[in-house]
N, CA, C and O atoms as a GROMACS GRO file, in nm:
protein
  372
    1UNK      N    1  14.702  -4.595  -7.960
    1UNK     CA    2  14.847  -4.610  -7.964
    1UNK      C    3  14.890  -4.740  -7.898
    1UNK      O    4  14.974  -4.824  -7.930
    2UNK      N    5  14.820  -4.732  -7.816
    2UNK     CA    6  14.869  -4.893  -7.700
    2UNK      C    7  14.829  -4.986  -7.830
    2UNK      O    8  14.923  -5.063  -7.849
    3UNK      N    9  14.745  -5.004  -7.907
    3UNK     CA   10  14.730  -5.140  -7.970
    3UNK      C   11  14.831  -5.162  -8.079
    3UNK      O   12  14.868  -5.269  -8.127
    4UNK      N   13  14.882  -4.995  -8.120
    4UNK     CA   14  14.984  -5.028  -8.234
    4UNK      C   15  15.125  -5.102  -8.176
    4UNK      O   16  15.206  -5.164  -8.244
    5UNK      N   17  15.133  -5.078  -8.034
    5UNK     CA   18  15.233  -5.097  -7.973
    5UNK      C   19  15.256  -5.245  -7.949
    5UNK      O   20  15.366  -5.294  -7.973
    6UNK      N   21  15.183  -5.298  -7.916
    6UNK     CA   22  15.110  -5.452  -7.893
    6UNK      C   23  15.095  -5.540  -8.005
    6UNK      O   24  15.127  -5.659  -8.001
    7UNK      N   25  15.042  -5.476  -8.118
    7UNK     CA   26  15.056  -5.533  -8.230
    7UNK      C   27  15.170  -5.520  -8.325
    7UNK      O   28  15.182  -5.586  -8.428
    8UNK      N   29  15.252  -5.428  -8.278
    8UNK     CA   30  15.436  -5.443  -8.301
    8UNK      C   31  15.497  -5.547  -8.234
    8UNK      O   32  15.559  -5.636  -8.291
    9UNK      N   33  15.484  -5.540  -8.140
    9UNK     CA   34  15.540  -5.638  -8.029
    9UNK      C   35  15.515  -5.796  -8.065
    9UNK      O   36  15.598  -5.887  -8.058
   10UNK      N   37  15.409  -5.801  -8.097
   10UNK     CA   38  15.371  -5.978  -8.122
   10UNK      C   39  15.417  -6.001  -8.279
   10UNK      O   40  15.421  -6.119  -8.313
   11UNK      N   41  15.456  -5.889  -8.394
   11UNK     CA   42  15.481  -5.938  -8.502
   11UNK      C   43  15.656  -5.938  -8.487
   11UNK      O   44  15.728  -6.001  -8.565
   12UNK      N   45  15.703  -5.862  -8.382
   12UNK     CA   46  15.826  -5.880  -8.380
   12UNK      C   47  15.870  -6.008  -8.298
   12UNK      O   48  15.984  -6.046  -8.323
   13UNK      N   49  15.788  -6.091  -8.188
   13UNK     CA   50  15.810  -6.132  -8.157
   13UNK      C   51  15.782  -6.263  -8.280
   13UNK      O   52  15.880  -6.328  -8.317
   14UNK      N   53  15.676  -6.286  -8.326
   14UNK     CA   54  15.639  -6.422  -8.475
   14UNK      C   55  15.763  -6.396  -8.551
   14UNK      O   56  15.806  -6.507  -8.582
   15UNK      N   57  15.868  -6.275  -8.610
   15UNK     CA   58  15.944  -6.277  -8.666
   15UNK      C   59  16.072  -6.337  -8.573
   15UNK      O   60  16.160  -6.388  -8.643
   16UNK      N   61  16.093  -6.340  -8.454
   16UNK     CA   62  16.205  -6.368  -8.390
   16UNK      C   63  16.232  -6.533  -8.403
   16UNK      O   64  16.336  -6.594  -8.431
   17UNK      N   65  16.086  -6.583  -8.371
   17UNK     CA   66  16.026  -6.755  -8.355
   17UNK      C   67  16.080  -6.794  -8.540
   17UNK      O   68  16.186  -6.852  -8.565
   18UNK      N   69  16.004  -6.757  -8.624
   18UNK     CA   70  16.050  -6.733  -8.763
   18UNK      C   71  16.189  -6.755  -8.788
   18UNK      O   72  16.230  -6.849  -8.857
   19UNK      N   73  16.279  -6.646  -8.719
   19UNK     CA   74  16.389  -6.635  -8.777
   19UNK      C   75  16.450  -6.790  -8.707
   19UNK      O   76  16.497  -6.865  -8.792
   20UNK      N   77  16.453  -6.842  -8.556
   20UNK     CA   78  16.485  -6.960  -8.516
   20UNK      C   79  16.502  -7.040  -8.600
   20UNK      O   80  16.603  -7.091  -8.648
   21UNK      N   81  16.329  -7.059  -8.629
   21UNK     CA   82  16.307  -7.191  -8.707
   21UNK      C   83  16.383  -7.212  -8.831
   21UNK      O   84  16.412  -7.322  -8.877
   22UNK      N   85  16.418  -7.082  -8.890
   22UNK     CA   86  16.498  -7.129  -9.072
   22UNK      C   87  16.626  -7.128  -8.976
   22UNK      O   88  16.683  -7.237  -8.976
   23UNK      N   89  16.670  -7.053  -8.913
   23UNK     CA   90  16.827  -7.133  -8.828
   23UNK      C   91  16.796  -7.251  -8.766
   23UNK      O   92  16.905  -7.304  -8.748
   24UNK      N   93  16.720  -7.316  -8.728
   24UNK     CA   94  16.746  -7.470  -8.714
   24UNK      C   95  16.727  -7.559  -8.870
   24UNK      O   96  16.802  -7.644  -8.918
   25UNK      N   97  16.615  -7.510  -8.920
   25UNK     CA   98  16.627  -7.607  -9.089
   25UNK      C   99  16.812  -7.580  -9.150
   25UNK      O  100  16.886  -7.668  -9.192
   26UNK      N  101  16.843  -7.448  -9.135
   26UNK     CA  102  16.970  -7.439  -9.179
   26UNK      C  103  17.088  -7.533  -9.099
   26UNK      O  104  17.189  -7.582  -9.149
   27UNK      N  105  17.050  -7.540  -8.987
   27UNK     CA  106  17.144  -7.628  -8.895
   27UNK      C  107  17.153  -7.770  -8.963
   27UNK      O  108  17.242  -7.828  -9.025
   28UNK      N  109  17.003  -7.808  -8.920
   28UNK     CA  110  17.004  -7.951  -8.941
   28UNK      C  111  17.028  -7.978  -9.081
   28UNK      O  112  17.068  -8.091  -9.108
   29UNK      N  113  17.007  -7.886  -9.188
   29UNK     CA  114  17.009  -7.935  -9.365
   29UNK      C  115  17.233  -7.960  -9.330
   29UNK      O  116  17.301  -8.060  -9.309
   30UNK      N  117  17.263  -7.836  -9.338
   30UNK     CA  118  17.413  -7.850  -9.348
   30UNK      C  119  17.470  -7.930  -9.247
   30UNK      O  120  17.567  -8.002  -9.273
   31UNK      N  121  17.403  -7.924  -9.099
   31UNK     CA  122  17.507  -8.032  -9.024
   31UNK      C  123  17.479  -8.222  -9.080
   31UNK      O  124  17.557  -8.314  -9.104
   32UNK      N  125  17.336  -8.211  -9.082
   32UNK     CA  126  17.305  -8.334  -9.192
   32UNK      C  127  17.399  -8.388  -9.316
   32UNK      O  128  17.440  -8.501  -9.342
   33UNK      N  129  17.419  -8.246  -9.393
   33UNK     CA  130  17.489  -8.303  -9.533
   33UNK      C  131  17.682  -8.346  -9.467
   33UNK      O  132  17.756  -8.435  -9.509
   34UNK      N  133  17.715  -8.229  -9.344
   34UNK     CA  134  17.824  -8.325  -9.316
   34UNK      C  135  17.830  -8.412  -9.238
   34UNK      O  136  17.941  -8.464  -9.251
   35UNK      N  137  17.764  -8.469  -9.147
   35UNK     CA  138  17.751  -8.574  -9.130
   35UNK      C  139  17.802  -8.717  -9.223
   35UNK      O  140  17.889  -8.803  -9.220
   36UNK      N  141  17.707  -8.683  -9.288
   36UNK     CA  142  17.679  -8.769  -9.413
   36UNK      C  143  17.816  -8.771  -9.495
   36UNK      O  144  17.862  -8.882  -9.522
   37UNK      N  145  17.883  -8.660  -9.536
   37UNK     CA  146  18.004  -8.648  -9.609
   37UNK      C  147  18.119  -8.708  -9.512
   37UNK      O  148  18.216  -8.766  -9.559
   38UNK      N  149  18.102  -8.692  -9.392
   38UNK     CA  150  18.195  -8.727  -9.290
   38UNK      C  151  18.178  -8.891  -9.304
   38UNK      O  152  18.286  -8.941  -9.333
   39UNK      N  153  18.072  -8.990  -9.291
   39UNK     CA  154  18.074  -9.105  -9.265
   39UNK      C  155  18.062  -9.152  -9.388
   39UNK      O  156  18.061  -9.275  -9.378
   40UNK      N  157  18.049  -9.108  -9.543
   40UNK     CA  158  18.096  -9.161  -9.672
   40UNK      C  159  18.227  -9.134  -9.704
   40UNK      O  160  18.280  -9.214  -9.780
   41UNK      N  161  18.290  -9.045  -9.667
   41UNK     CA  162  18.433  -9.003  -9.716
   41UNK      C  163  18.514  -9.051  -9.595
   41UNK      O  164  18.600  -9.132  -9.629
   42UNK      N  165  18.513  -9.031  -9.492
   42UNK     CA  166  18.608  -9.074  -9.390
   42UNK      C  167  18.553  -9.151  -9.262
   42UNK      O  168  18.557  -9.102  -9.149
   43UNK      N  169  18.510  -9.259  -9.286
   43UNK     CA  170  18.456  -9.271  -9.227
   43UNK      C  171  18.479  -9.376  -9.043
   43UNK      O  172  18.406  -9.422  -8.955
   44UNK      N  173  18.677  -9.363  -9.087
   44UNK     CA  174  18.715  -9.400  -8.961
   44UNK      C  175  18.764  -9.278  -8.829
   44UNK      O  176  18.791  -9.280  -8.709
   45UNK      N  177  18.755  -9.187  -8.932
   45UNK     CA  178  18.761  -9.026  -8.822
   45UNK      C  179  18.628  -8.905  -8.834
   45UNK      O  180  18.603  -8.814  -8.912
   46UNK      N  181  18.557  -8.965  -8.705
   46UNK     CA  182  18.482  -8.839  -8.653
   46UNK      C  183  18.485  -8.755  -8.660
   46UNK      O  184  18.473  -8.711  -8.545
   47UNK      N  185  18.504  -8.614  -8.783
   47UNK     CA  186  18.549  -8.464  -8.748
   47UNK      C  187  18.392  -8.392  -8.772
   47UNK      O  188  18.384  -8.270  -8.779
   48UNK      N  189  18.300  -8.455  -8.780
   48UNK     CA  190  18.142  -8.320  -8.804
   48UNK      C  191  18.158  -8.279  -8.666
   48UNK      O  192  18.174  -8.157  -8.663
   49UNK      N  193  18.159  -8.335  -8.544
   49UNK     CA  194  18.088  -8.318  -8.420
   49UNK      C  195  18.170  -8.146  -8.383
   49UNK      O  196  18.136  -8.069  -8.293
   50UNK      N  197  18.279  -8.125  -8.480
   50UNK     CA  198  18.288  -8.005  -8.471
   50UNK      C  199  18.175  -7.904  -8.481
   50UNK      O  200  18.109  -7.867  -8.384
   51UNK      N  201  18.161  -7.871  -8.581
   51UNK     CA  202  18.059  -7.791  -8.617
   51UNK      C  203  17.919  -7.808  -8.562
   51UNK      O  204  17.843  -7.723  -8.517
   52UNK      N  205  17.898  -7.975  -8.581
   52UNK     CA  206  17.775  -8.030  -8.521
   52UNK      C  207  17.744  -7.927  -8.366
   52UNK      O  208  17.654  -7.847  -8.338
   53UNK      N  209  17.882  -7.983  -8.279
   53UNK     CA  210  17.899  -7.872  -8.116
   53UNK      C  211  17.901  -7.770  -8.127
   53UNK      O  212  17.819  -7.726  -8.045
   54UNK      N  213  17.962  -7.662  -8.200
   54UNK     CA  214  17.984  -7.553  -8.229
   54UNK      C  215  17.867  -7.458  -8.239
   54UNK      O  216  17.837  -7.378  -8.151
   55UNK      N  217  17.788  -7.477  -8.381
   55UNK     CA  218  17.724  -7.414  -8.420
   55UNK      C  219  17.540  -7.473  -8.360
   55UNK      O  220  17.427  -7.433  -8.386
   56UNK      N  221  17.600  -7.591  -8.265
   56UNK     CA  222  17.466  -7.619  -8.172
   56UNK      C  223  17.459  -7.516  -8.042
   56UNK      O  224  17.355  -7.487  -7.983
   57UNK      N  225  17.581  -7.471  -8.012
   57UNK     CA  226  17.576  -7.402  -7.877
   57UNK      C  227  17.528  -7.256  -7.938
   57UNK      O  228  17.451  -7.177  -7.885
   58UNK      N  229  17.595  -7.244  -8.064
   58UNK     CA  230  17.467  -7.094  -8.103
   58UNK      C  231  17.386  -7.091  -8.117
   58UNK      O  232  17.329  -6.986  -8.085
   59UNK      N  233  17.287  -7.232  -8.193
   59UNK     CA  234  17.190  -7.260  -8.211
   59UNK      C  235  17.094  -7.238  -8.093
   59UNK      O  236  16.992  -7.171  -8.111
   60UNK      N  237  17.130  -7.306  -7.942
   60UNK     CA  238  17.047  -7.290  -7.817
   60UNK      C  239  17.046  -7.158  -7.767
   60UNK      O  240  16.947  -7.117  -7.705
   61UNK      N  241  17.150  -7.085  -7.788
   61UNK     CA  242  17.163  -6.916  -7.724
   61UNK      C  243  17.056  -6.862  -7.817
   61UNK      O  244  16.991  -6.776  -7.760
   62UNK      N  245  17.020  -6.883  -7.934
   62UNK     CA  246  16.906  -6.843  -8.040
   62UNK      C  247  16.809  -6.847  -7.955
   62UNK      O  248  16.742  -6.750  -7.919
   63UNK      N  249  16.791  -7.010  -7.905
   63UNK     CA  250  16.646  -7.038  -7.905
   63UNK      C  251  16.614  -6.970  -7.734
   63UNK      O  252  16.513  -6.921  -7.684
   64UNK      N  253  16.727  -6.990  -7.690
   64UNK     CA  254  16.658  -6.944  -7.532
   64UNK      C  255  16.635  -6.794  -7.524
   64UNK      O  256  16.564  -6.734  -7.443
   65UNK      N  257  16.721  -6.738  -7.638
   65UNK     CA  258  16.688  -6.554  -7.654
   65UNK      C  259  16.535  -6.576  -7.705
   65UNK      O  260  16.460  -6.484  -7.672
   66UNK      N  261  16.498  -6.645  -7.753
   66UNK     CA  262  16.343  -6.611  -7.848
   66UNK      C  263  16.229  -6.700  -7.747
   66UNK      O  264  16.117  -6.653  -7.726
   67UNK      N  265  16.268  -6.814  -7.697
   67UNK     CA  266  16.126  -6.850  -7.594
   67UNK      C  267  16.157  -6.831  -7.470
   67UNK      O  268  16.066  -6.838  -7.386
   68UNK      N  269  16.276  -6.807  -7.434
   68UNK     CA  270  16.261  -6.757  -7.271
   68UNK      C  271  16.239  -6.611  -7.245
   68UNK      O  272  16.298  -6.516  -7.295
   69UNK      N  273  16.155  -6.614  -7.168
   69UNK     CA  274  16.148  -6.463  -7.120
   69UNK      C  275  16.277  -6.434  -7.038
   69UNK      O  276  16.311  -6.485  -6.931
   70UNK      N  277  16.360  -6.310  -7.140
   70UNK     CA  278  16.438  -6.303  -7.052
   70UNK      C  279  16.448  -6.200  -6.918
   70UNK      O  280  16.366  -6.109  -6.926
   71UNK      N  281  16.525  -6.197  -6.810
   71UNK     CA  282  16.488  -6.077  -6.753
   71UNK      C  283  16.545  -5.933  -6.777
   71UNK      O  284  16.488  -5.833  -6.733
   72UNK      N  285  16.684  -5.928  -6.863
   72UNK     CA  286  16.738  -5.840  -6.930
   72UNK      C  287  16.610  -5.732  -7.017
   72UNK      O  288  16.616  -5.609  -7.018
   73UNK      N  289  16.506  -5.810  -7.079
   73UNK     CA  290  16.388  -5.782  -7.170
   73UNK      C  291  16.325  -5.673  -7.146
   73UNK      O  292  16.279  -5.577  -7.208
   74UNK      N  293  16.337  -5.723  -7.006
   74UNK     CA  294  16.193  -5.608  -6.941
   74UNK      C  295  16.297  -5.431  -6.895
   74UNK      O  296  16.270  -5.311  -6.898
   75UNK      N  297  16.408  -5.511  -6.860
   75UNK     CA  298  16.515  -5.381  -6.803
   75UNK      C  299  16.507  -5.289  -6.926
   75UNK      O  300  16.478  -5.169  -6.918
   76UNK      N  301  16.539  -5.370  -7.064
   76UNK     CA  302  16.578  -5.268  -7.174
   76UNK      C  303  16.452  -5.178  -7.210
   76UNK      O  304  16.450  -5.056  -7.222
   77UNK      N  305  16.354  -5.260  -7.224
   77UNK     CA  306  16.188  -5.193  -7.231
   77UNK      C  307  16.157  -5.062  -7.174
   77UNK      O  308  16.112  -4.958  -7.221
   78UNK      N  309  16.209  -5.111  -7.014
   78UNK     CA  310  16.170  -4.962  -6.924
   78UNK      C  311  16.288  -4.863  -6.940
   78UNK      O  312  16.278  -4.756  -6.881
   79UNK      N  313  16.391  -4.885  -7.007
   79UNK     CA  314  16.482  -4.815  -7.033
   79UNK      C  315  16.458  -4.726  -7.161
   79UNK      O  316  16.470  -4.604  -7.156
   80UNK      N  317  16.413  -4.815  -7.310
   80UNK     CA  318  16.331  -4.777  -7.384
   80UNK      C  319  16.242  -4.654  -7.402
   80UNK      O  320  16.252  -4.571  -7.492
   81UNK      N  321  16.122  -4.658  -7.268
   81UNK     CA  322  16.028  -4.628  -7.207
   81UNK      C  323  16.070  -4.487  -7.140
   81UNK      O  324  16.003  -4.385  -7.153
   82UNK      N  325  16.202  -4.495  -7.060
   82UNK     CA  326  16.241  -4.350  -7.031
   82UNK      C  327  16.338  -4.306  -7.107
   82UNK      O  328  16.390  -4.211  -7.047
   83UNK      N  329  16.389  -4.324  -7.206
   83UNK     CA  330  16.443  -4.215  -7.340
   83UNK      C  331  16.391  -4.172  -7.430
   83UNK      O  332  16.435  -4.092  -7.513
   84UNK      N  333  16.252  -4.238  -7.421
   84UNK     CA  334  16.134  -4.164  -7.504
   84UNK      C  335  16.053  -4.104  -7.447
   84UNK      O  336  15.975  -4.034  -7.511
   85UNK      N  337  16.045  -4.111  -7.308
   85UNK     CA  338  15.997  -3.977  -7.220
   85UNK      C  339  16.069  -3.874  -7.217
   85UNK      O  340  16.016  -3.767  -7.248
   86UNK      N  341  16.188  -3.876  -7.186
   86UNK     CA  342  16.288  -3.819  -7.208
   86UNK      C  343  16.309  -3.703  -7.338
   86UNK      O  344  16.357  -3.590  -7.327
   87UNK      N  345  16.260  -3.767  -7.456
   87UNK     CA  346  16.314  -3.706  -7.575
   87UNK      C  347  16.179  -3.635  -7.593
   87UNK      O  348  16.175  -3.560  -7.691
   88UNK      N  349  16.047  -3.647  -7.506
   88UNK     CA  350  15.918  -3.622  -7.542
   88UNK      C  351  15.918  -3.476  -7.504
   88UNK      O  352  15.878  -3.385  -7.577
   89UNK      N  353  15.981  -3.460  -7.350
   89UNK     CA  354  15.980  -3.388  -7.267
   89UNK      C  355  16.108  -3.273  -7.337
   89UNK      O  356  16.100  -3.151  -7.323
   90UNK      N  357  16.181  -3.320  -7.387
   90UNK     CA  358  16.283  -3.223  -7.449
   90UNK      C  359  16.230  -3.140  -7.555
   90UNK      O  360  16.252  -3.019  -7.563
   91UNK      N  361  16.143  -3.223  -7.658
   91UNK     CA  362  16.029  -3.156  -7.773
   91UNK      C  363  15.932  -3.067  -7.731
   91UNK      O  364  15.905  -2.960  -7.786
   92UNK      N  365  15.861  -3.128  -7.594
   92UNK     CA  366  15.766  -3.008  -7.547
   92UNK      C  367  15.822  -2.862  -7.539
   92UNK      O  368  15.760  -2.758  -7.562
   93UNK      N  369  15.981  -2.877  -7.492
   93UNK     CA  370  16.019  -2.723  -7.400
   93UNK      C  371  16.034  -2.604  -7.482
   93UNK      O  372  16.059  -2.496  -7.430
   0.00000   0.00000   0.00000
């Protein structure tokens, strides 16, 4: 059981890294194309750095949820951990 558990854990975690990475190709493809539309079409007013800022500050809350260990992680785990003892112990009675 421990290895199925372990080997959940690391494919959920390759899917989390995964999901990042196509949200940054998605970042950089669309903040790229306005960029680009911004400095061919108007190119005496700056307006990308909207979105560019915007959807960069979600972009980093992404990435620090998926490579930082957070310490919230471990709280929810052992929390996890006792509602399924919990519900184990209710099935036994």
């Amino acid at each position: 059981m421990s290895d199925s558990i372990t080997h959940h854990d690391a494919k959920r975690h390759v899917e989390r890294k995964l999901g990042f990475f196509i949200h940054l190709a998605v970042y950089l493809t669309v903040n790229g194309g306005l960029l680009l539309l911004n400095l061919l079409i108007v190119p005496g007013r700056f307006w990308a750095w909207a979105p560019l800022f915007g959807w960069g500050i979600g972009l980093l809350f992404h990435g620090l949820a998926v490579f930082l260990s957070a310490p919230g992680a471990t709280w929810k785990a052992r929390m996890i951990e006792q509602e399924m003892k919990k519900h184990q112990r209710l099935q036994s009675e």
